[in-house]
C-alpha positions, 0 to 999 in steps of 0.5 A: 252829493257823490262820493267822488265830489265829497272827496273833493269838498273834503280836502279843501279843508285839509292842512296841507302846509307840509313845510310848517308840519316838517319844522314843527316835528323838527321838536323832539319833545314835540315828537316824544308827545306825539308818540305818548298820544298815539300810543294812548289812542292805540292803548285805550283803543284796545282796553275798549276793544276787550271790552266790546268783545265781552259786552257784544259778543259774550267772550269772557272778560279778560281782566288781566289784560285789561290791567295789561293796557292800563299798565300800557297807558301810564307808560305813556303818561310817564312820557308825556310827564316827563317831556311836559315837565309835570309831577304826577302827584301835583297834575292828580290833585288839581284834577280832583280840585276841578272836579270838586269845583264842578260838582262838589262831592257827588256827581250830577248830570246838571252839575255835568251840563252846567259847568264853570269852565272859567272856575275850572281853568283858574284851579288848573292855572294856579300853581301853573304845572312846571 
């Protein structure tokens, strides 16, 4: 296959119901959530990028702006928080509830491969965040 008839394979598969999208993004809330997400993407994206710049090619670690992009990634999660409704505090204890549900008080890769997502999803349900 070329480039041009993957092209045309691919786009077949693409959304393209433009006047749904345009409803759906009519939600504010819906875009205050896409924008916390894209800003995450974006922010994750550069506290790996220090990263990579340090591990690949040998800059020095930049830890303060490292701290800068955390900083940055909770300003996001207090948007989505705030539009989802969530306490911090409550949304923090059900993840450590799940993760001690997956592997009880250490890691293990076979705990890692061998999950009970139904478990897991029972602990997120209960209490249903508000």
């Amino acid at each position: 296959m070329n480039a041009n008839e993957y092209v045309k394979n691919a786009i077949k598969t693409e959304s393209t119901d433009f006047n749904a999208m345009n409803d759906r993004l009519s939600n504010d809330g819906l875009k205050r959530l896409l924008h916390a997400g894209i800003g995450l993407s974006t922010e994750s994206g550069e506290f790996l990028d220090a990263l990579k710049k340090h591990i690949f090619y040998g800059k020095e670690l930049d830890r303060v702006n490292l701290a800068e992009e955390v900083g940055d990634l909770f300003w996001y999660i207090a948007i989505v928080a705030d539009e989802l409704g969530l306490d911090l505090e409550d949304v923090m204890d059900k993840n450590i509830a799940k993760l001690k549900a997956r592997y009880g008080e250490k890691f293990s890769e076979e705990k890692a491969e061998n999950r009970d997502l139904e478990t897991e999803r029972k602990i997120l349900d209960q209490h249903k965040m508000n």
